[in-house]
FIKOLZA-420748 format. One record per residue (C-alpha): residue number from 1; residue in three letters; x, y, z. Coordinates in steps of 0.001 Angstrom, whole numbers. Layout:
! residues N
ROKOL  seq  type       c1       c2       c3
ROKOL  NUM   ALA        X        Y        Z
...
! end
This chain:
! residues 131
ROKOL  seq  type       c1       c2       c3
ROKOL    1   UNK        0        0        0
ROKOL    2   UNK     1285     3341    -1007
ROKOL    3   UNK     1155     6323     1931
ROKOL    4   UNK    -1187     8344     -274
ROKOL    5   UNK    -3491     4766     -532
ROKOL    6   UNK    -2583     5002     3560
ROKOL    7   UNK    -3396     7979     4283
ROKOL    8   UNK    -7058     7965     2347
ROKOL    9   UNK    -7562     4428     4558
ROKOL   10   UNK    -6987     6908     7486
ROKOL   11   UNK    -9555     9634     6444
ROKOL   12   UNK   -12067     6563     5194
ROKOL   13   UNK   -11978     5008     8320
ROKOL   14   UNK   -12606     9183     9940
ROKOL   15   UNK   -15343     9259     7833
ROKOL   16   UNK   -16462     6202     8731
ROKOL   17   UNK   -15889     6720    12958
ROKOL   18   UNK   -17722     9940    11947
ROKOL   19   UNK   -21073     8987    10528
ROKOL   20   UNK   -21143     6289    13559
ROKOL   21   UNK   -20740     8779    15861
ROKOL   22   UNK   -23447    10798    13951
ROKOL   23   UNK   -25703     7771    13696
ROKOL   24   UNK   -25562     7413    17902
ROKOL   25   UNK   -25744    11167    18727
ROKOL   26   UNK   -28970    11227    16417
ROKOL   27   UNK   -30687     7938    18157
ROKOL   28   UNK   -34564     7540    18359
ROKOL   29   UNK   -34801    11136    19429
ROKOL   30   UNK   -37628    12861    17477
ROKOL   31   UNK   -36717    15788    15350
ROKOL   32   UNK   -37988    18901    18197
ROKOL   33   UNK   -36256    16542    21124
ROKOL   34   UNK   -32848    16564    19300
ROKOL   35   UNK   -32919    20556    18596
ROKOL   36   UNK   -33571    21437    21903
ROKOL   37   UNK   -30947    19620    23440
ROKOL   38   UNK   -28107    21827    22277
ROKOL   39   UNK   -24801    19928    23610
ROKOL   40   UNK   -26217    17383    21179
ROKOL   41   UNK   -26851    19888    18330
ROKOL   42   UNK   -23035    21321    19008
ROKOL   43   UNK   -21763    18002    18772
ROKOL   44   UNK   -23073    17360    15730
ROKOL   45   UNK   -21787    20162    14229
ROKOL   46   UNK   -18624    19124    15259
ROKOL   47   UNK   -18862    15630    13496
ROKOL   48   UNK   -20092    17144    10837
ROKOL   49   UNK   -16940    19376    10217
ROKOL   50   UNK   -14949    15932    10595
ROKOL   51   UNK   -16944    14180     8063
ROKOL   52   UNK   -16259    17067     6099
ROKOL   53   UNK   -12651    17754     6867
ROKOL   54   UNK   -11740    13972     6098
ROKOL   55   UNK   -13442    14198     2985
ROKOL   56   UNK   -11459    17229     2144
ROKOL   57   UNK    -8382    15573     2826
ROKOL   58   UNK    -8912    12236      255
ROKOL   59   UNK    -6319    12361    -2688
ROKOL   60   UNK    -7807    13440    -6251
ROKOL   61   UNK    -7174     9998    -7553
ROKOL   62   UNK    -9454     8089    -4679
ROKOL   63   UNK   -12412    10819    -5446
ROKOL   64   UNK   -11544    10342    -9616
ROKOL   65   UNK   -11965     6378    -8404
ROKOL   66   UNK   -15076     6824    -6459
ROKOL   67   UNK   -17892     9365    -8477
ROKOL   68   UNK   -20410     7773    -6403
ROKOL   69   UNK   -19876     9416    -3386
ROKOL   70   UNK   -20595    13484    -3378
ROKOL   71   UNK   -17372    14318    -2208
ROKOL   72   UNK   -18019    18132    -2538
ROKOL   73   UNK   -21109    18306     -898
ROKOL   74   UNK   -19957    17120     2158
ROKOL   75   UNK   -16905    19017     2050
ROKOL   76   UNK   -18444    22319     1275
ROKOL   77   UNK   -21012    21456     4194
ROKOL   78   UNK   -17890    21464     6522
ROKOL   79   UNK   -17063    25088     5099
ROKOL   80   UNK   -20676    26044     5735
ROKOL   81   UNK   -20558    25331     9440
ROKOL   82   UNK   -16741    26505     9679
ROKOL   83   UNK   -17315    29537     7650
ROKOL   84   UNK   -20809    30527     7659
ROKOL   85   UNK   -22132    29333    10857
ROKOL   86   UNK   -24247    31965    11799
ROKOL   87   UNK   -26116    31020     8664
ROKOL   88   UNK   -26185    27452     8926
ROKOL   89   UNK   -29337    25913    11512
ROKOL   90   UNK   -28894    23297    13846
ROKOL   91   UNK   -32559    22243    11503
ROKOL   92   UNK   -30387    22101     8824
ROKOL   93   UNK   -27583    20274    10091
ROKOL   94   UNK   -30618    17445    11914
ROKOL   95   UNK   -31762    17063     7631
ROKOL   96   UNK   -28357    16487     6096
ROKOL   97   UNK   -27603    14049     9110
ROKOL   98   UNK   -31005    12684     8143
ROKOL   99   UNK   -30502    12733     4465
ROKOL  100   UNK   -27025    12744     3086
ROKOL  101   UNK   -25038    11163     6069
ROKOL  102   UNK   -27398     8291     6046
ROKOL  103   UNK   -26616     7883     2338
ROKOL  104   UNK   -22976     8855     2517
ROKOL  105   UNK   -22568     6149     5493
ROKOL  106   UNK   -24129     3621     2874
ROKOL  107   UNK   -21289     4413      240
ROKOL  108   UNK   -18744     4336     2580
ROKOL  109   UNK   -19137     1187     4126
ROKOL  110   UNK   -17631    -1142     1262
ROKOL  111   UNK   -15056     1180     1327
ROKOL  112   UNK   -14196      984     4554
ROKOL  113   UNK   -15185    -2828     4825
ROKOL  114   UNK   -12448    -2921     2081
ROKOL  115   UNK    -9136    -1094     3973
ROKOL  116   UNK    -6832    -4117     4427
ROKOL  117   UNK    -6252    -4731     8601
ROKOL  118   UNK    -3584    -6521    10785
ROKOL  119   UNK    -4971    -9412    12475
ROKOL  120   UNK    -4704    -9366    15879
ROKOL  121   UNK    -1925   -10792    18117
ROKOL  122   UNK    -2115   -13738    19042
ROKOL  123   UNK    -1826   -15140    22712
ROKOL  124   UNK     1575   -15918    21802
ROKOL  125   UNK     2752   -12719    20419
ROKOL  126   UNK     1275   -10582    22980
ROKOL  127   UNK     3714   -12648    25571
ROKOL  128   UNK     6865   -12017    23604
ROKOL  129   UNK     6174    -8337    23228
ROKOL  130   UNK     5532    -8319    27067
ROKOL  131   UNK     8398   -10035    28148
! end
């Protein structure tokens, strides 16, 4: 694996820590229960800039490889919140999570089901490195 194929592993698997993390702060809340609980709407906002920062940082060539996945949207979401966030409504953030995370987690998945892995040490290994 190349470091620029290493490095978009890392920001997959960002992506992909990001829209769980999205998926949990969201819940079973109802839409009016989430907004007015605003350490959970500033939290959001904050994995949203991840998702969005990640995104950002994926070479040319994996985007080029992967026109499936609206790698601009979520990116110039992330510049919304950073840049324009007195414009931007937790409302609005609740809908994209809604909409485009849900479908952005989707594409990601095989993606990040695909990033090769070290198995884990064994018993045996995990002795010797211990002494």
């Amino acid at each position: 694996m190349t470091l620029e194929e290493k490095r978009d592993a890392t920001r997959i698997e960002h992506m992909h820590d990001a829209i769980a993390r999205i998926a949990v702060l969201m819940g079973t809340l109802e839409k009016e229960d989430f907004l007015a609980d605003e350490m959970r709407c500033e939290a959001l906002a904050h994995r949203l800039t991840l998702l969005g920062e990640a995104a950002n940082k994926i070479s040319r060539a994996f985007k080029a490889a992967h026109p499936e996945i609206d790698w601009r949207r979520t990116v110039e979401f992330r510049n919304d919140i950073v840049h324009d966030y007195s414009e931007i409504s937790y409302e609005e953030m609740w809908q994209r999570a809604e909409t485009d995370v849900v479908k952005l987690g989707k594409a990601i998945k095989p993606l990040y089901d695909a990033i090769p892995r070290e198995p884990p040490l064994t018993e045996e290994e995990i002795a010797a490195l211990n002494g």
